[in-house]
C-alpha positions in Angstrom: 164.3 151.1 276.6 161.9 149.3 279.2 161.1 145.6 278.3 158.3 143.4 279.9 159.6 139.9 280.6 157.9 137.0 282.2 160.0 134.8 284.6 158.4 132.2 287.6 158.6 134.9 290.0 155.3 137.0 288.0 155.8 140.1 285.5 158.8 142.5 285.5 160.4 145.1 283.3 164.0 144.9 282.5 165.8 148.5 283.2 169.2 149.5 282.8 170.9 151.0 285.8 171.7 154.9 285.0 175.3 154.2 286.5 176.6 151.1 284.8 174.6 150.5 282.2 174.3 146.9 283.4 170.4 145.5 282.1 168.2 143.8 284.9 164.7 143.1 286.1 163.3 146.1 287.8 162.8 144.7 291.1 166.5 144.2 291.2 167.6 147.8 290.4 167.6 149.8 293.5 169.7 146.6 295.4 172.0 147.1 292.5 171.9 150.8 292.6 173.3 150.4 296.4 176.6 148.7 295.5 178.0 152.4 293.9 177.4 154.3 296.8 179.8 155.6 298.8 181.6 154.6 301.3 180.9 154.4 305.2 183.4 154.5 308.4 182.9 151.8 310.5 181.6 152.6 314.0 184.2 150.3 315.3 187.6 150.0 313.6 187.1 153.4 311.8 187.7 152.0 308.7 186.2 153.1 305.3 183.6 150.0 304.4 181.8 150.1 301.3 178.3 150.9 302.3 176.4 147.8 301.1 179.1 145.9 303.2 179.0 147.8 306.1 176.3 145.8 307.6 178.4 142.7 307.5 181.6 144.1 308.5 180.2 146.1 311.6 178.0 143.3 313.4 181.7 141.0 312.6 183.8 143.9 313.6 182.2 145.0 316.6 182.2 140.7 317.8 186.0 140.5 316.8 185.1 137.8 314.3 188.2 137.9 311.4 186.2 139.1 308.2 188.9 137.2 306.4 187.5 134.0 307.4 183.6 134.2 306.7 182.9 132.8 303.3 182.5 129.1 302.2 186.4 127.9 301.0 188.7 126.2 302.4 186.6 123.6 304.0 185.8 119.9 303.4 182.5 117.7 303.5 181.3 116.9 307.0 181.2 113.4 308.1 177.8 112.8 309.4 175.2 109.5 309.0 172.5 111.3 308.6 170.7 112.0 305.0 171.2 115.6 304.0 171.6 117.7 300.8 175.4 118.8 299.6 175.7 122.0 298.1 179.4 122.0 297.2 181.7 120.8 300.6 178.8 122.3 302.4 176.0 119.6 304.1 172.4 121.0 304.6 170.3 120.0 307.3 166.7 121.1 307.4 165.3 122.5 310.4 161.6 122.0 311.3 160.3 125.2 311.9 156.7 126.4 312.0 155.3 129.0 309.4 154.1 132.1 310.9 152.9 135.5 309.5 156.2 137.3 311.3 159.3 136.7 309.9 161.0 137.4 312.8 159.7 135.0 315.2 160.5 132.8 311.5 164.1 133.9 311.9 164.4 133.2 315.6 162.7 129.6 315.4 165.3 128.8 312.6 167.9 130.0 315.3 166.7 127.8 318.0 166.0 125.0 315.5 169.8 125.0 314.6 171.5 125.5 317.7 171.3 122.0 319.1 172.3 120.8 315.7 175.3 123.1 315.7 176.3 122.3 318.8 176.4 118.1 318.1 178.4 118.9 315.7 181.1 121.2 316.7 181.7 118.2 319.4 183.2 116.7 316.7 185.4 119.5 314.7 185.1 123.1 314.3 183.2 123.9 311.0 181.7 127.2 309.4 178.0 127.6 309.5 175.3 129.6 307.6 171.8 129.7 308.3 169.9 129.5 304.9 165.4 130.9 305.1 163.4 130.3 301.7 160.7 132.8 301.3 157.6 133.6 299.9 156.9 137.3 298.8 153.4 138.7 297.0 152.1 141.4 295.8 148.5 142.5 294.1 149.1 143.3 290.2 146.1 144.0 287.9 144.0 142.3 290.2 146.4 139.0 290.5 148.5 138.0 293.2 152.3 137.5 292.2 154.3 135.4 294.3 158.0 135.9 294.4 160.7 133.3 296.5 164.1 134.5 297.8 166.7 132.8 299.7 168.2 134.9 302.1 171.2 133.2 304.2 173.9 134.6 307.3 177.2 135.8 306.8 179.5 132.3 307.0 181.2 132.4 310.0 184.0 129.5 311.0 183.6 128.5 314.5 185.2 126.4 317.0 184.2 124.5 320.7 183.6 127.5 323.1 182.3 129.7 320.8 179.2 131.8 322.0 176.6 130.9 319.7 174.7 132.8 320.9 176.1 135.7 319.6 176.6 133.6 316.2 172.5 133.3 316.3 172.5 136.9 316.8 174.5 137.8 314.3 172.9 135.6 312.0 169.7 136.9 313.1 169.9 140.9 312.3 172.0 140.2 309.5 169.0 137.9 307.6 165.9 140.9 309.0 167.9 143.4 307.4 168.4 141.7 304.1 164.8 141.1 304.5 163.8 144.9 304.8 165.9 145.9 302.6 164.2 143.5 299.6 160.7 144.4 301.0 161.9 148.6 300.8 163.8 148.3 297.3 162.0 145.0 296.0 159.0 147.0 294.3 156.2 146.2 296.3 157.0 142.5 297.6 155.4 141.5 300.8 156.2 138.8 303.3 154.0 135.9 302.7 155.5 133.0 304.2 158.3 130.1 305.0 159.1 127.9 302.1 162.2 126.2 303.9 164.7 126.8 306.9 168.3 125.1 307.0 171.8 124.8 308.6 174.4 124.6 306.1 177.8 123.3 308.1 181.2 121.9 306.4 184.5 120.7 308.2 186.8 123.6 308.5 190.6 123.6 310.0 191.9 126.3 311.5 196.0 127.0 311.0 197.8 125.5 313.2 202.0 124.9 313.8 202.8 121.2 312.2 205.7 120.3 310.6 209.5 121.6 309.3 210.7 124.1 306.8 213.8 123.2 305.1 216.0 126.8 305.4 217.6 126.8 301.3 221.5 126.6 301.8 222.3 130.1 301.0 220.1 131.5 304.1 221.5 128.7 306.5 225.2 130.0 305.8 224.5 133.0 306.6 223.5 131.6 310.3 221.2 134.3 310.7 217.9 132.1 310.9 217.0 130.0 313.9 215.3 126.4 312.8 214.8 124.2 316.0 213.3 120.7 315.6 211.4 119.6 318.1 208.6 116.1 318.3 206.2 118.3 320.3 205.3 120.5 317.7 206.8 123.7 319.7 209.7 124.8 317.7 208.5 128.2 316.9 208.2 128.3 321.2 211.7 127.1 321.5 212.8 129.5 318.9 211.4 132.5 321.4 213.6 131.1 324.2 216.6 130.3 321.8 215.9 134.5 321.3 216.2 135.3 324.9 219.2 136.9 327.1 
């Protein structure tokens, strides 16, 4: 059955996808219909990628940026004077960026707008960073105009002093257009309207590093098969390759 429901982003039917069964608005069905595809081999690794993740894993693939690392755990609140919102450990700084009828000169003065930010702050620690754009959609409906806003945000990506940011930005900036297309092609009709909002979400992240000793348990240690060097400098496991060698 089709039902008509009335949210704050105007009129839509609720439909149920043919595959899953899973209920949802209308405007949200061919986006879902995307995640059963098939699977795609990535241009760069060769692997098999899911193909509504195949975006993201190429453009991290193809800059050798470890997949593993891009989402937003394992991290801890900034430390920064300056007012901002918290969503979780993550701080949000709004960027001042002008509205404009093409959202991709919106996309690349979001860019710009964050860079100087991100780079004050990686001065300090190495963090992960996502660039977050607020939207306005519309389209003509029985003679009204329905407006519809979506938040479309970069893959999360840790990164550390000497980074190339500008391939971060670049990154971040395909990755945001094509999640914009892709709303605009399967969204029913929506149309770019304008920029509600622009910001640089950023939160304290530590990479692993060697720190510290492991006590061997007693049964391994007799068998005096396992190296464990101590050292102040924090270069056992160094000291353990030259222990190793004739």
């Amino acid at each position: 059955a089709v039902v008509s429901t009335q949210s704050r982003h105007g009129k839509h039917q609720e439909v149920e996808c043919p595959t899953c069964k899973e209920k949802m608005r209308s405007d949200n069905l061919n986006r879902h219909i995307l995640s059963h595809n098939t699977s795609r081999t990535c241009k760069f690794c060769k692997k098999s990628i899911r193909e509504d993740k195949i975006l993201r894993h190429e453009l991290l693939c193809q800059s050798k940026v470890d997949e593993s690392l891009c989402h937003r755990s394992g991290v801890e609140q900034i430390d920064t004077a300056e007012e901002c919102s918290v969503s979780g450990n993550f701080k949000s700084f709004p960027l001042q960026v002008e509205k404009s009828m093409d959202y991709d000169k919106v996309i690349a003065d979001t860019c710009s707008a964050a860079k100087d930010r991100l780079v004050q702050l990686l001065e300090t620690h190495p963090v992960k960073a996502q660039i977050v754009i607020g939207l306005s959609f519309y389209k003509m409906a029985g003679g009204e105009k329905d407006i519809s806003e979506k938040v479309f945000r970069s893959v999360c990506e840790p990164l550390v002093m000497g980074d190339d940011l500008d391939e971060f930005f670049g990154r971040a900036k395909v990755y945001i257009k094509a999640r914009i297309e892709e709303y605009e092609r399967y969204g029913s009709g929506w149309l770019f309207d304008e920029l509600k909002c622009s910001h640089l979400q950023v939160a304290k992240y530590t990479p692993l590093s060697g720190s510290g000793k492991v006590h061997i348990p007693r049964n391994i240690k007799k068998m005096k098969s396992v190296l464990n060097i101590s050292s102040p400098d924090n270069k056992c496991f160094l000291y353990c390759l030259l222990a190793k060698l004739p």
